[in-house]
C-alpha positions as CSV (number, residue, x, y, z in Angstrom):
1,X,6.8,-1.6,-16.0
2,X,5.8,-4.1,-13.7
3,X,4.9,-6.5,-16.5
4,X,9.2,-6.2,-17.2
5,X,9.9,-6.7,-13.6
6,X,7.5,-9.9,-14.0
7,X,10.0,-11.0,-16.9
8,X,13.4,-10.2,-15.1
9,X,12.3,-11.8,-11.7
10,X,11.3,-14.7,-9.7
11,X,10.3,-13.8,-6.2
12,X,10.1,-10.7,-5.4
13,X,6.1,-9.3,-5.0
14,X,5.6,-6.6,-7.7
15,X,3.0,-4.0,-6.1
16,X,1.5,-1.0,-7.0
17,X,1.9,2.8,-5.1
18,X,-0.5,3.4,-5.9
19,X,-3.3,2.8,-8.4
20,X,-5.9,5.6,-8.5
21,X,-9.6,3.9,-8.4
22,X,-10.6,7.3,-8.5
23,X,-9.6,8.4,-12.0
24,X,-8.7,4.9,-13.7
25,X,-11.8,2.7,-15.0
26,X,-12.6,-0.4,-12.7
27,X,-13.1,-2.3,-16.1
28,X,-9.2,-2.1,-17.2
29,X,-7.9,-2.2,-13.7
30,X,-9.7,-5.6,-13.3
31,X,-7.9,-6.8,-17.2
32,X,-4.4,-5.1,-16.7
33,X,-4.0,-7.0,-13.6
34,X,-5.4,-9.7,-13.9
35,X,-3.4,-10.6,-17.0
36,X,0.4,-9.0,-15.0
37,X,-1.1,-12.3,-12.0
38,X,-0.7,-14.5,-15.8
39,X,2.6,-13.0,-16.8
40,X,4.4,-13.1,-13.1
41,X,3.0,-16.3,-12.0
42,X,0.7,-14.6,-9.1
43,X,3.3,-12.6,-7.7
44,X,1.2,-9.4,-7.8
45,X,-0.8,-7.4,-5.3
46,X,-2.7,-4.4,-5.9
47,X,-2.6,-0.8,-3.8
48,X,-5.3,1.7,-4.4
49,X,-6.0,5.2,-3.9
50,X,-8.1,7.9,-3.8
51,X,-5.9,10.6,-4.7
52,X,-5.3,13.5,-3.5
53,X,-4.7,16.0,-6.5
54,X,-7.5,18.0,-7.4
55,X,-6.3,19.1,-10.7
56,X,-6.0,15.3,-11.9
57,X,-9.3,14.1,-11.4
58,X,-10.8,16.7,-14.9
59,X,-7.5,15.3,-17.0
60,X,-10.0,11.9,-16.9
61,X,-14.0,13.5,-16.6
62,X,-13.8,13.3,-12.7
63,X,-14.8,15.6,-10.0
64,X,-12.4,15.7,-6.7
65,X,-15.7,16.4,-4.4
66,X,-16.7,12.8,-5.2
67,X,-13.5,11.3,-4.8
68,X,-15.2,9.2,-1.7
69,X,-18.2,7.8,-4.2
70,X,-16.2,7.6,-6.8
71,X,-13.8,5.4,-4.5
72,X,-16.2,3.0,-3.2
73,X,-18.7,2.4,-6.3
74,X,-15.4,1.8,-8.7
75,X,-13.9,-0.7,-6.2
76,X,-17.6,-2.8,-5.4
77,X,-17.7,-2.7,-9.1
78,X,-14.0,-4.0,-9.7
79,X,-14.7,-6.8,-7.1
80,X,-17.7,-7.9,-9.0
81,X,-16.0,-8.1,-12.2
82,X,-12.9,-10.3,-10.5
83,X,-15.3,-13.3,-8.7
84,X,-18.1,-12.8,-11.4
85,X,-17.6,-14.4,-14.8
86,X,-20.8,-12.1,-16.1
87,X,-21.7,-8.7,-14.9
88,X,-24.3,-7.0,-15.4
89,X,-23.8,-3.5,-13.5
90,X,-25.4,0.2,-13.6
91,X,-23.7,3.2,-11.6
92,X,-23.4,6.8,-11.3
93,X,-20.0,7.5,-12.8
94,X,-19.6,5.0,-16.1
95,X,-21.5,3.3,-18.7
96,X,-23.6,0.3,-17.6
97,X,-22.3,-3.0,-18.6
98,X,-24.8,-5.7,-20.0
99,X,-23.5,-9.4,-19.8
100,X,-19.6,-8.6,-19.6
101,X,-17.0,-10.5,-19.0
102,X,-13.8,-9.1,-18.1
103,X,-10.6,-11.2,-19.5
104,X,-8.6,-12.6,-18.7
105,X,-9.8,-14.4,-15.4
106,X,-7.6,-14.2,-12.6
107,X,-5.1,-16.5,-12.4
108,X,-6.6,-20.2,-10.7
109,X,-9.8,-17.8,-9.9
110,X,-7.9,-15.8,-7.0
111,X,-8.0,-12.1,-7.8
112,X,-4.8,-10.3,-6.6
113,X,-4.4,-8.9,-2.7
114,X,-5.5,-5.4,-2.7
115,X,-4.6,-3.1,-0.7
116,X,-6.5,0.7,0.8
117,X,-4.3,3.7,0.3
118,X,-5.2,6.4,3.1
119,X,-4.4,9.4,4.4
120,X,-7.1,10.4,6.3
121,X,-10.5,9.1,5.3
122,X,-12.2,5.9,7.9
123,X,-14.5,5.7,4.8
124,X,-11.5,3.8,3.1
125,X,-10.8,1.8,6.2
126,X,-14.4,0.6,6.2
127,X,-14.7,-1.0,2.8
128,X,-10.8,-2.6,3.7
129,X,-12.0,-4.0,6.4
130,X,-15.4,-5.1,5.2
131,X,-13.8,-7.3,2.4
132,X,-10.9,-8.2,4.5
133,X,-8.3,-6.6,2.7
134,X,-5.1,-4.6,3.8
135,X,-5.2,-1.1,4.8
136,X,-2.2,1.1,4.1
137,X,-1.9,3.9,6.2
138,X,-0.1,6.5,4.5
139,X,1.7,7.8,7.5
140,X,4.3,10.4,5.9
141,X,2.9,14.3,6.2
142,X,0.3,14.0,9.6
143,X,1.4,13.1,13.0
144,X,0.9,9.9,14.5
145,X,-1.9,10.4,16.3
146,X,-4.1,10.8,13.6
147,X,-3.1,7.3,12.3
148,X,-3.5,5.5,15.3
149,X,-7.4,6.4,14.9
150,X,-7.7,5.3,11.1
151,X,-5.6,2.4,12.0
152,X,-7.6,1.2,14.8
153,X,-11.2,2.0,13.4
154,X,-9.8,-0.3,10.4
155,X,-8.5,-2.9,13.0
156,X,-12.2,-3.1,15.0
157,X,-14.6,-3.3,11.8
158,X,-12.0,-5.8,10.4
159,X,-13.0,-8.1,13.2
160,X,-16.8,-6.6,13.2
161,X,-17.0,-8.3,9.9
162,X,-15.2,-12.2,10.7
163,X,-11.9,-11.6,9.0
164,X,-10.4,-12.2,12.5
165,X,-9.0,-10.7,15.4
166,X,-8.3,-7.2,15.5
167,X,-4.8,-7.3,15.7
168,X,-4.5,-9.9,13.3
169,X,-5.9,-7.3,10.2
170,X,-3.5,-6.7,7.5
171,X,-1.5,-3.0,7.9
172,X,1.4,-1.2,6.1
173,X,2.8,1.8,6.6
174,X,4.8,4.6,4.8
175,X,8.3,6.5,6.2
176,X,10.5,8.0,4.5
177,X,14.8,7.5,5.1
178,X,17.7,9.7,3.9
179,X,20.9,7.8,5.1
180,X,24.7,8.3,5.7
181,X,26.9,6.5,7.9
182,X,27.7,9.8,9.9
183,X,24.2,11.4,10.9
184,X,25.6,15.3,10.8
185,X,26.9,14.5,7.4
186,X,22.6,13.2,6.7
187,X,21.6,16.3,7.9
188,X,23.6,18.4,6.3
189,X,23.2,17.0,3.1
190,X,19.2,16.8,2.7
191,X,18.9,19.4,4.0
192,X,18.8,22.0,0.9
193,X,16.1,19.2,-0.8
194,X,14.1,19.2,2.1
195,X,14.3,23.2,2.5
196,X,13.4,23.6,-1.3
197,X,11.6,20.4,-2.2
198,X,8.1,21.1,-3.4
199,X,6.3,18.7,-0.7
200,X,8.6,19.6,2.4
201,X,9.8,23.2,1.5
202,X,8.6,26.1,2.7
203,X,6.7,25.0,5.6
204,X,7.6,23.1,9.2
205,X,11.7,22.8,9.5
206,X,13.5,19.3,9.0
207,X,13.7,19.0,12.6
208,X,10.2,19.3,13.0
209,X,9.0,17.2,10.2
210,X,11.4,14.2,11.7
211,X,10.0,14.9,15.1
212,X,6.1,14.7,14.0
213,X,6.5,12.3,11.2
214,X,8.2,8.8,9.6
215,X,11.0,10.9,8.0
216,X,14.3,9.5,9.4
217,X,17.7,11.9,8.3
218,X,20.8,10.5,10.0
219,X,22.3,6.7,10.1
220,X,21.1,3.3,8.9
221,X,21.3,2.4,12.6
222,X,18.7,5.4,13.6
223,X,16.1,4.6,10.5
224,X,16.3,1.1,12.3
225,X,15.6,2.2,15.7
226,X,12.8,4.7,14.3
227,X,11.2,2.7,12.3
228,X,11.1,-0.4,15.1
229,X,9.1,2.3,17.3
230,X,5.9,2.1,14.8
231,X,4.4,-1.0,15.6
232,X,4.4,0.6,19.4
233,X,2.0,2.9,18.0
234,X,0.3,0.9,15.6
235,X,0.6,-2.6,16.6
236,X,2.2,-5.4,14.3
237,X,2.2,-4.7,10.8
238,X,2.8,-6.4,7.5
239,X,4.2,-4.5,5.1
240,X,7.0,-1.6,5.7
241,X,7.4,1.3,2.2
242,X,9.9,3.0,2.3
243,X,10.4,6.6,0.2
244,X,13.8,6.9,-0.5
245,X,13.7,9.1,-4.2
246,X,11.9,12.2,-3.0
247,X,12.5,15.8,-2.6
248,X,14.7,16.3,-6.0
249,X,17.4,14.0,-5.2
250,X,20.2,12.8,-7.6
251,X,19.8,9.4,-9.5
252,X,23.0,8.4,-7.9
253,X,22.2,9.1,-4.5
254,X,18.9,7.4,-4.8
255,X,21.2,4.4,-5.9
256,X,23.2,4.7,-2.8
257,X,20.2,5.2,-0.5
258,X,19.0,2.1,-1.6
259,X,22.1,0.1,-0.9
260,X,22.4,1.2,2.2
261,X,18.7,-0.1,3.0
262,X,19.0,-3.4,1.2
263,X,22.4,-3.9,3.1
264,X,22.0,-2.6,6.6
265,X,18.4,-1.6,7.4
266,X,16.1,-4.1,6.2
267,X,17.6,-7.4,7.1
268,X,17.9,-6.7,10.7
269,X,14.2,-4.9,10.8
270,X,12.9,-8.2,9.1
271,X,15.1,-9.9,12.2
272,X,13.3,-7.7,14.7
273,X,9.8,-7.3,13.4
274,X,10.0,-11.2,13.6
275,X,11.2,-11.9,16.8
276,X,8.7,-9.6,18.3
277,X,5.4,-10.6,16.4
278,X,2.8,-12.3,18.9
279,X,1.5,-15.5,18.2
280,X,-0.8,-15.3,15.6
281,X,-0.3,-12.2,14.3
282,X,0.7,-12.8,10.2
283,X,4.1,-11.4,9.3
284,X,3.5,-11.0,5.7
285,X,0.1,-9.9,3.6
286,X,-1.4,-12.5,1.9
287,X,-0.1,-13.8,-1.5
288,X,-1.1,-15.7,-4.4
289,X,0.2,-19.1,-3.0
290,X,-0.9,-18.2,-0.1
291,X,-4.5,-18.2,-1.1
292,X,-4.3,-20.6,-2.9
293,X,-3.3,-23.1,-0.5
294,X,-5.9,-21.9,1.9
295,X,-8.5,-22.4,-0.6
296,X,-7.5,-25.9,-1.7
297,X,-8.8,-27.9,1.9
298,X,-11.9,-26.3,0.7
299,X,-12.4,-27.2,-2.8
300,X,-11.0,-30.3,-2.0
301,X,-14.1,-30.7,1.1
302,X,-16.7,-29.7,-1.6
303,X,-15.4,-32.3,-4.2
């Protein structure tokens, strides 16, 4: 899918949401990636995750009790296979490899941005922050304080390892939006999905769920004001998901969902965010141009 978003594009970044290291192989991760950085130009980066669904990890010969070991040894393995033409690698969960090579290369030898899904392990903010990559913190079931800990242990071993300073570590989000210009006539209309959807239903009401977590029901102008609050708790941030086709809703009001956050809530959050990032402090995650013109004062130094 992302390859034909490659094809019918030209600047949007295609990303992943996510990618289970758990139960996928490291070996076509690294290929099937490497070759959608060829076929969009770079425009690619990568989220990963554990996964959470215990009956998903024996569909592919995997246990869910190591979903942490299984987590860290397929990603140290993926990374060796990106900045290593030939690996040579033994483990405790695939088939050794003897002098492979995986193909194709990344594109101009700058394997994609990757980012950490998590929901609640610091285990997965450790290995983002030891290689310096971007930790998303999956914010939509728990309350916030619970992130603000992940968040922050990610933020201090980001800096413990020379990637820079602490606030300067790459961090997304999640939140999830149901929208209406009148915010009775939000409430009132999500409701019956949220009551009866099978994440949401049957458990804390909708006025709960919106008090503890991202979820925002009511008016473009509320999701705005909401969503502006997060970086209060979790400092500045790069990258902003929104979940707008959940809880069994209709195709066409999915449709309308996302006109109304292309139209009135994401231009003036991209306004805000901006005009209240300290110095310093990146607004986007890195991208392939990006890297590449960071890494070019240095090859050029070493020619």
């Amino acid at each position: 899918m992302l390859g034909y978003l490659a094809a019918q594009t030209e600047k949007i970044i295609l990303s992943t949401s996510t990618t289970l290291i758990t139960t996928n192989d490291p070996v076509k991760i690294a290929e099937d990636y490497a070759m959608l950085q060829h076929l969009a130009d770079g425009r690619v980066d990568l989220m990963m995750g554990r996964g959470n669904t215990a009956p998903v990890y024996p569909w592919f010969g995997q246990d869910i009790r190591q979903g942490i070991p299984l987590a860290l040894e397929h990603y140290r393995l993926l990374r060796r296979l990106w900045d290593e033409d030939v690996v040579d690698w033994q483990g405790q969960f695939r088939t050794p490899l003897q002098g492979f090579t995986s193909t194709p290369r990344p594109l101009d030898g700058i394997p994609p941005f990757v980012w950490h899904g998590s929901i609640r392990s610091p285990e997965i903010a450790e290995i983002a922050a030891f290689h310096g990559d971007g930790f998303f913190a999956n914010n939509i079931f728990w309350p916030k304080e619970h992130y603000i800990s992940l968040i922050n242990l990610y933020r201090e071993r980001y800096e413990h390892y020379g990637h820079g300073r602490a606030d300067q570590a790459i961090v997304g989000l999640g939140g999830q939006v149901f929208m209406r210009k009148n915010a009775k006539d939000a409430v009132d209309e999500f409701r019956p999905y949220f009551d009866n959807a099978p994440v949401y239903g049957h458990g804390p009401s909708l006025e709960d769920f919106t008090d503890q977590t991202p979820l925002t029901v009511g008016t473009p102008e509320q999701v705005i004001e909401k969503t502006l609050t997060f970086a209060d708790f979790f400092g500045d941030y790069q990258r902003q998901l929104f979940l707008v086709d959940h809880a069994g809703l209709p195709l066409k009001t999915v449709l309308e969902q996302l006109d109304l956050l292309g139209g009135e809530v994401v231009p003036v959050l991209r306004k805000e965010f901006a005009a209240r990032r300290p110095a310093g402090v990146p607004d986007n995650p890195p991208t392939h141009a990006s890297m590449k013109s960071d890494r070019e004062p240095v090859d050029a130094a070493r020619q």
